[in-house]
Steps between C-alpha positions, in 0.01 A plus 500: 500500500229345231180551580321151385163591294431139487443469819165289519448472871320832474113426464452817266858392276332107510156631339662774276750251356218213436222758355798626240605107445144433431400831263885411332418147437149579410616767297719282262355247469146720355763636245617207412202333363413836371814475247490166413100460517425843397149416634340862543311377817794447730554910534176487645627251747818620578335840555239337753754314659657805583205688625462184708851505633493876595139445676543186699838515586419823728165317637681172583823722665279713733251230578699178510873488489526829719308326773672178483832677552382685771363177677823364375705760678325454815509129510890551465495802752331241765700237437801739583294597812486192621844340436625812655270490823606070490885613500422781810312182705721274472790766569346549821412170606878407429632777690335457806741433785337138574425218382159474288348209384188523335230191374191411403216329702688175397825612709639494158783762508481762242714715602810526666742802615903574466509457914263224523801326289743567701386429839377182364766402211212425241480665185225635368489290215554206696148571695252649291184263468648289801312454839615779760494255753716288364716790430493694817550288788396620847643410821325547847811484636873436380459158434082395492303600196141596520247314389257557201239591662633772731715646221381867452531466120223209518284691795481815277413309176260298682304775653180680377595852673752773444777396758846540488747342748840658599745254758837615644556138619566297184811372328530363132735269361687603203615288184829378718338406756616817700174611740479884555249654784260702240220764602217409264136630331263370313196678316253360278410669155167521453288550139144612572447335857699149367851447659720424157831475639757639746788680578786376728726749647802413713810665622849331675516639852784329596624851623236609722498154654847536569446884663240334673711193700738807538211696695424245709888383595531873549237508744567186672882580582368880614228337737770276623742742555329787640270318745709222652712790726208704651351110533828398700428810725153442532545123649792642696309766696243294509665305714684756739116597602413152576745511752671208305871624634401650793259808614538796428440818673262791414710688294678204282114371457376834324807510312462212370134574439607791287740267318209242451277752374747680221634170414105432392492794354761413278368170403200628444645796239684206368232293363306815418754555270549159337156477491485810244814368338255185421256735366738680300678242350205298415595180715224532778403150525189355581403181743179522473243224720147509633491670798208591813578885470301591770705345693841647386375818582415413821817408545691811348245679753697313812815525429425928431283523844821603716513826306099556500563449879780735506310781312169420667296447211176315444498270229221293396497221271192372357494268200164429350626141404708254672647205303556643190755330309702687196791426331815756609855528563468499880813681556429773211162449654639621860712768333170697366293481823738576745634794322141652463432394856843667627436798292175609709672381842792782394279787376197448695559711866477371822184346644382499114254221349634229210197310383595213194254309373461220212258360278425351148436807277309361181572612122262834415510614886641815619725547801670800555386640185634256269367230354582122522633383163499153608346289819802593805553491844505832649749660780439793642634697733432847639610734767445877653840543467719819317323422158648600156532859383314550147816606315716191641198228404617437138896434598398307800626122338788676336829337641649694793236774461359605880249734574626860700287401791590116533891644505394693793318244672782206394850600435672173447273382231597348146213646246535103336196329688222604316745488164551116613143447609400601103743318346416192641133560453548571115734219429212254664251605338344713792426909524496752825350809489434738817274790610628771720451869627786669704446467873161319487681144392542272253351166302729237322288263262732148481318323172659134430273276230305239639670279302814590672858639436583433136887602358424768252770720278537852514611655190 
C-alpha cells in the first residue's frame, strides 16, 4: 500500500508544504528578475527574504498556527464529545420501557419516545412543536375526559414548586379512538428555580387491570363458596337451640353447643383467611365514612364481655374524649380493635386487669416512646397478662409466628391476628407498635390519622 506524502490534513505537512511553496515561489521569481534585470540589488533581497523566511516562519509556527491547531483540535474533540453524549441521551430516553413525552413550559412537545408512539399511534414527526394536550388525551374514566384545569400536565406547568404527580386511575385515548387504562407521572424540569418544561411518563396496564378483576372474582367466588356451608349450619343449629322443632334434652343441647361453637370457629378461620388473601393479593377494599369511634369500641367491648365474664377479668375503659368523629372502614375498623382486645382477654390469666384507653395524640408528642408523625387518635390497650419474651418481640407481626408461651397458654390459635391487624393498619395509613416484658404484661399503641383511614400502596 502507498503511503500518500501529500497528505495535507496533517497541521505540520499543511505548514511544511506552504513555507516550501512560499521560499519556491519566492525563490524564482528573485532569480528571475535577477537574469533578465541583472539589477545587483535584488541578491540582497532575495538573501533577506530568506533570512526572513527561515526566522518568522519558526516564530509564527510555535506562537500562532501551533496554537490555533491545538484550539482547533479541541473545538473538534468537543464537538465529538457532545454529539456522542447527544446520541447516548437520546438512546436512553428511547429505550425506556414507557412512554416519554417531554415539552417546554409552552406544553410544546419536544420530544417524543419509540413507545410513546405506539401506545398512542402518533409519530414523532407528526407531534413535535404540537400542544401535548391536544396530543395526549386523558380520560377520567373510559368514556369522560378531564378537564383543563385538573389535567396533571397543566397542574405541574402551572405550579411554582417541585411537585410531581403519579395516578394509577387514568386512561388515554389513542389516535383510533381505542382508550387504554394507563398508570401515569408527571415531573417538572426545572432551570435555576424556573419550571421550563416537563416530562410525561405513561405505561398501558391493561394487564394488571385485568389480574386485578381476576383477584377480586377470585375472591368473591372463594368467600361465596367457603362461607355459605358453615353459614347453612350456623342458622340451622341455631335454630335446634331455640327449641324451633322441639326441645331438646341435656345432652342433644351441649352437643349442639359444641357444634355451634366449632362451626364458629370455622367461620371465623374462614374470613381470617380471606381476609389475608385480600391483603395478599392487593384487593382489600376500602368503605371508608365518618364514624363516632368511641362508640364502636364500646360496642366491640359488649359483644367480648361474655368471655371477660368467663375469665373473670377486670376491664376498664376510659376514653378521654367522647364524640370524636374520624373517617374509617368500620368493619376493618372492628377487625383491628377486637383482635387487640381478644388478644389480652386470651393471654392475660384469670382474674387479670385489661385497661384501653383513647385520646387525640398531637404531631411532636410521644406515647409509648414514639413519636406522633401526624395529629391521630390513639388506642391503647394494656394488660398483666403472659407478656412477650425479648427474643420473640421482633417476629411478633410475622404471619403465623406465635410466641412459645402463648402456644402453651392457647393451643388452637392461628399466629394471623396481629399479621392482619398490621396489614390493615399499613394499607390505611395507620401504625401499631407495642411494649412488653415477659410475665409483667403488655401495651399495644393503635395510631389511625386524625384525618382518618386513607387507601395507601404498599410497594
Amino acid at each position: 500500500m502507498k503511503k500518500n506524502y501529500l497528505n495535507l490534513n496533517n497541521p505540520i505537512r499543511l505548514f511544511i508544504f506552504i513555507s516550501s511553496a512560499i521560499f519556491v515561489i519566492e525563490f524564482g521569481i528573485m532569480l528571475f528578475l535577477q537574469y533578465f534585470i541583472l539589477h545587483p540589488s535584488l541578491m540582497v533581497n532575495l538573501i533577506d527574504s530568506l533570512v526572513l523566511i527561515l526566522v518568522l516562519y519558526p516564530v509564527f509556527y510555535y506562537f500562532i498556527f501551533k496554537p490555533l491547531v491545538k484550539q482547533n483540535h479541541e473545538l473538534n474533540s468537543s464537538k465529538i464529545l457532545i454529539e456522542l453524549k447527544n446520541v447516548k441521551y437520546e438512546a436512553i430516553l428511547a429505550s425506556i420501557i414507557d412512554g416519554m413525552v417531554v415539552v417546554d413550559k409552552n406544553k410544546k412537545i419536544i420530544f417524543f419516545n419509540k413507545i410513546a408512539e405506539s401506545l398512542t399511534g402518533w409519530l414523532s414527526g407528526e407531534v413535535l412543536g404540537e400542544d401535548i394536550l391536544d396530543i395526549i388525551k386523558i380520560k377520567k374514566g373510559e368514556n369522560d375526559f378531564i378537564s383543563k384545569d385538573i389535567n396533571p400536565i397543566n397542574i405541574i406547568l402551572s405550579s411554582k414548586e417541585n411537585n410531581y404527580i403519579v395516578n394509577n386511575d387514568l386512561f388515554i385515548e389513542n389516535i383510533n379512538k381505542k382508550t387504554f387504562p394507563v398508570s401515569i407521572s408527571v415531573t417538572p424540569v426545572i432551570n435555576k428555580n424556573e419550571i421550563i418544561g416537563g416530562i410525561f411518563m405513561f405505561r398501558d396496564i391493561s394487564k394488571e387491570k385485568e389480574i386485578e378483576k381476576a383477584k377480586s372474582d377470585f375472591i368473591s367466588i372463594t368467600s361465596h363458596q367457603l362461607k355459605t356451608p358453615p353459614t347453612a349450619i350456623k342458622l340451622l343449629t341455631e335454630r335446634l337451640l331455640d327449641k324451633k322443632i322441639g326441645k331438646l334434652s341435656k345432652k342433644q343441647k351441649e352437643y349442639f353447643d359444641d357444634i355451634r361453637n366449632s362451626n364458629q370457629k370455622m367461620i371465623d378461620l374462614i374470613n381470617v383467611f380471606l381476609n389475608i388473601s385480600k391483603i395478599e393479593l392487593g384487593v382489600f377494599s376500602f368503605n371508608l365514612e365518618k364514624k363516632k369511634v368511641v362508640y364502636i369500641i364500646q360496642d366491640i367491648l359488649k359483644e367480648l364481655d361474655y368471655l371477660v365474664v368467663r375469665k373473670d377479668l377486670s376491664l376498664k375503659f376510659s376514653p378521654k374524649i367522647d364524640d370524636i368523629e374520624v373517617i374509617i372502614d368500620e368493619s376493618l375498623f372492628r377487625i383491628v380493635v377486637s383482635n387487640i382486645i381478644m388478644n389480652s382477654i386470651n393471654y392475660t390469666k384469670r382474674g387479670g386487669s385489661i385497661d384501653i384507653d383513647c385520646f387525640i395524640s398531637y404531631k411532636g408528642q410521644l406515647t409509648g416512646g414514639v413519636s406522633s408523625k401526624e395529629d391521630s387518635f390513639m388506642i391503647i390497650v394494656s394488660d398483666n397478662g403472659y407478656g412477650i419474651p425479648d427474643e420473640d418481640k421482633s417476629k411478633i407481626f410475622s404471619k403465623f409466628f406465635r410466641s412459645e408461651n402463648a402456644r402453651k397458654v392457647k393451643t388452637d390459635g392461628t399466629g394471623l391476628g396481629l399479621y392482619i391487624v398490621k396489614s390493615i393498619l399499613e394499607h390505611s395509613s395507620g401504625s401499631i407498635w407495642f411494649t412488653s416484658k415477659e410475665n409483667v404484661g403488655s401495651v399495644f399503641y393503635i395510631s389511625i390519622p386524625l384525618y382518618g383511614m386513607k387507601e395507601k400502596n404498599i410497594s
